[in-house]
SEPATOR-743594 format. One record per atom (N, C-alpha, C, CB): y, x, z; residue in one letter. Coordinates in steps of 0.1 Angstrom, whole numbers, plus 5000, padded with zeros to 4 digits. Glycine has a CB too. Example, Ala and Ser with C-alpha at 12.3 -4.5 7.8 and 13.67 -1.06 7.14 Angstrom:
! SEPATOR-743594
494351325078A495551235078A496751325078A495551135090A497851285071S498951375071S500051295079S499451415057S
END
This chain:
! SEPATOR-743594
498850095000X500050005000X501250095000X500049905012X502350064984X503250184989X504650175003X503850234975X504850265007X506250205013X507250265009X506450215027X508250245015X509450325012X510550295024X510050284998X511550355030X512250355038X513450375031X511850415047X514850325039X516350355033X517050365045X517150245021X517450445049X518550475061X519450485052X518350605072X520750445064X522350515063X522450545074X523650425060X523150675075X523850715085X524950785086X523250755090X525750825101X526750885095X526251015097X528150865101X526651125086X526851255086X527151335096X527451285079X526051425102X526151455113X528151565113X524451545116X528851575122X529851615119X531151605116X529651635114X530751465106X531851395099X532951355104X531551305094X533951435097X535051375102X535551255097X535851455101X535651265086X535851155072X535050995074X535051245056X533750965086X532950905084X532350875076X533250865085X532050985067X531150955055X529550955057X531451065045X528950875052X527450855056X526650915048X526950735055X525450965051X524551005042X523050895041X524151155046X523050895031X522050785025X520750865021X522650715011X519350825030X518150885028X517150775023X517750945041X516750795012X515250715009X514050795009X515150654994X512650765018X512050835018X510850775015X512150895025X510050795003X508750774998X507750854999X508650764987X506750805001X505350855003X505651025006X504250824990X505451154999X505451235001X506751294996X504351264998X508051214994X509751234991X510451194999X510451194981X511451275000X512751225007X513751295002X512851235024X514851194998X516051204989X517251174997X516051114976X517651265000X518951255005X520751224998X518751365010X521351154996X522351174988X523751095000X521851104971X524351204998X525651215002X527151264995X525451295012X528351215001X529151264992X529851384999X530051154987X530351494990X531151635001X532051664987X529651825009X533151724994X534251744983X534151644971X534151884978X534451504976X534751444964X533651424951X535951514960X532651504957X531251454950X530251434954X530851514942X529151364947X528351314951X526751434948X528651174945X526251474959X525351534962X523851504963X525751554970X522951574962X521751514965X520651644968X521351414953X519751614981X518351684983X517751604975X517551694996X516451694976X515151644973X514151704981X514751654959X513651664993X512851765005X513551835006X511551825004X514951845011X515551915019X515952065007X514451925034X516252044995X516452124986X518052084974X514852134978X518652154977X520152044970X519352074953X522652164974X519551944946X519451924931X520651904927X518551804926X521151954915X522851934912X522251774903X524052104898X523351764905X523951644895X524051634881X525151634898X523951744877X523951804864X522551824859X524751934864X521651834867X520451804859X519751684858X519751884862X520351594860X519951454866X519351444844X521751314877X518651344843X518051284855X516951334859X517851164853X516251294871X515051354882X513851244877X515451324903X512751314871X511351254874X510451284885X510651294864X510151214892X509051274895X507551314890X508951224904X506851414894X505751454882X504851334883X504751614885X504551204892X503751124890X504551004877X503351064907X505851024878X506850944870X507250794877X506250924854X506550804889X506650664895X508050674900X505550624908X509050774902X510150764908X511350854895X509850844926X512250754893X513350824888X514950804897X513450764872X516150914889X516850944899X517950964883X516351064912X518850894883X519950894874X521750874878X519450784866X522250974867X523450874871X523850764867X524450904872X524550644873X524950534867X526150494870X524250434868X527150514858X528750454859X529250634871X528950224872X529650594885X530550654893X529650754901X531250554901X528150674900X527350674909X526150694911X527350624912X524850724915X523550774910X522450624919X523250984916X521550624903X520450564907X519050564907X520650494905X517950564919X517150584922X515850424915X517450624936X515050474906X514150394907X512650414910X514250334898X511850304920X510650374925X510150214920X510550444943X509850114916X509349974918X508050004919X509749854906X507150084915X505850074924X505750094937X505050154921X507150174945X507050184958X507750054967X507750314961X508049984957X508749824962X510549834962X507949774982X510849954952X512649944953X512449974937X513950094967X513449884936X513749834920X515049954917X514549614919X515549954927X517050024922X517350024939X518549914909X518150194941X519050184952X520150274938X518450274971X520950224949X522450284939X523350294950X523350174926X523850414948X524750524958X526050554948X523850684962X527150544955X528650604951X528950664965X530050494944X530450684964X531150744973X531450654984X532250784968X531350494977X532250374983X531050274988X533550294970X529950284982X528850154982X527650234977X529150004971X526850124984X524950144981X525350014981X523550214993X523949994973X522949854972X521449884972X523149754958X521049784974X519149834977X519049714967X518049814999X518149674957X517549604952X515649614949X518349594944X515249544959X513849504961X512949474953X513749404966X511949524946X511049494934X510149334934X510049624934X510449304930X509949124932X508749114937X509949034919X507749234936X506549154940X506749224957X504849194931X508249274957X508149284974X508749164981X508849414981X509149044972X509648914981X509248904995X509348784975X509548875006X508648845022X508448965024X507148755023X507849095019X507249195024X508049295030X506549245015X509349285031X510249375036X511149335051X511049395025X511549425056X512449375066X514049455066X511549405080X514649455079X516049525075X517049465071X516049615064X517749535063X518649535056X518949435047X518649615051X517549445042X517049345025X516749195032X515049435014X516049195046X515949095053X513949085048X517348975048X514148975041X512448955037X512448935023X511648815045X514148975015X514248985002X513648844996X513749104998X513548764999X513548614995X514948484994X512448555006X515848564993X517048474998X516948425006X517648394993X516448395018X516848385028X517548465037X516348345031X518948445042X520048545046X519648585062X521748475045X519548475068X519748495084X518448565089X519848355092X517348645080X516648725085X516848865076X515348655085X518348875073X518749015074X519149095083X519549025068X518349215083X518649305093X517449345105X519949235100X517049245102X515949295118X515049345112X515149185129X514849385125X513549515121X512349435127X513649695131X511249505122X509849435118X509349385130X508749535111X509649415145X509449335152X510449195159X508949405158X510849215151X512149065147X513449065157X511248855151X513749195160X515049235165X516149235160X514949325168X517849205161X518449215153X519149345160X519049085149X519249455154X519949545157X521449555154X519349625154X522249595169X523649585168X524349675158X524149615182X
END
């Protein structure tokens, strides 16, 4: 069953409040943040420029592009259709056959709203 995780957080440091945005799949974790007015990215903890985008991974289940301002990640076998990162906004969009199967942020990704945010044992975190 695959998973996948998406944190935000703030950057340890930061003065600016700027957050760094982590997705981590099965045996990846992608980190992308913005520093001097651009937008950055690990891959296991290894900086990838921007300039060589776009990122396959060697199974090809995961790509990593830029789009418009901003870069986007696709994994839908791992149940994320698209996350998309700028300077200003993310969005997480959920791969449909993960409707109900998710929690968080995405909620249970079924449109229903008021079970956004909690975590899997049905907490709403402040």
């Amino acid at each position: 069953h695959p998973r996948a995780k998406v944190h935000d957080s703030d950057e340890e440091g930061s003065v600016s409040g700027q957050h760094q945005f982590t997705v981590k799949l099965d045996d990846m974790d992608v980190d992308l943040y913005p520093s001097d007015s651009v937008l950055r990215m690990k891959i296991n903890g290894k900086e990838v420029p921007t300039t060589s985008l776009p990122y396959e991974h060697p199974t090809g289940s995961i790509v990593i592009g830029q789009n418009g301002d901003g870069l986007s990640l696709y994994a839908a076998s791992h149940g994320l259709h698209e996350v998309y990162f700028d300077k200003n906004t993310w969005k997480v969009r959920a791969a449909d056959w993960m409707k109900g199967q998710t929690c968080g942020m995405c909620g249970k990704a079924d449109g229903e709203v008021r079970q956004e945010f909690r975590t899997p044992s049905g907490r709403l975190p402040r």
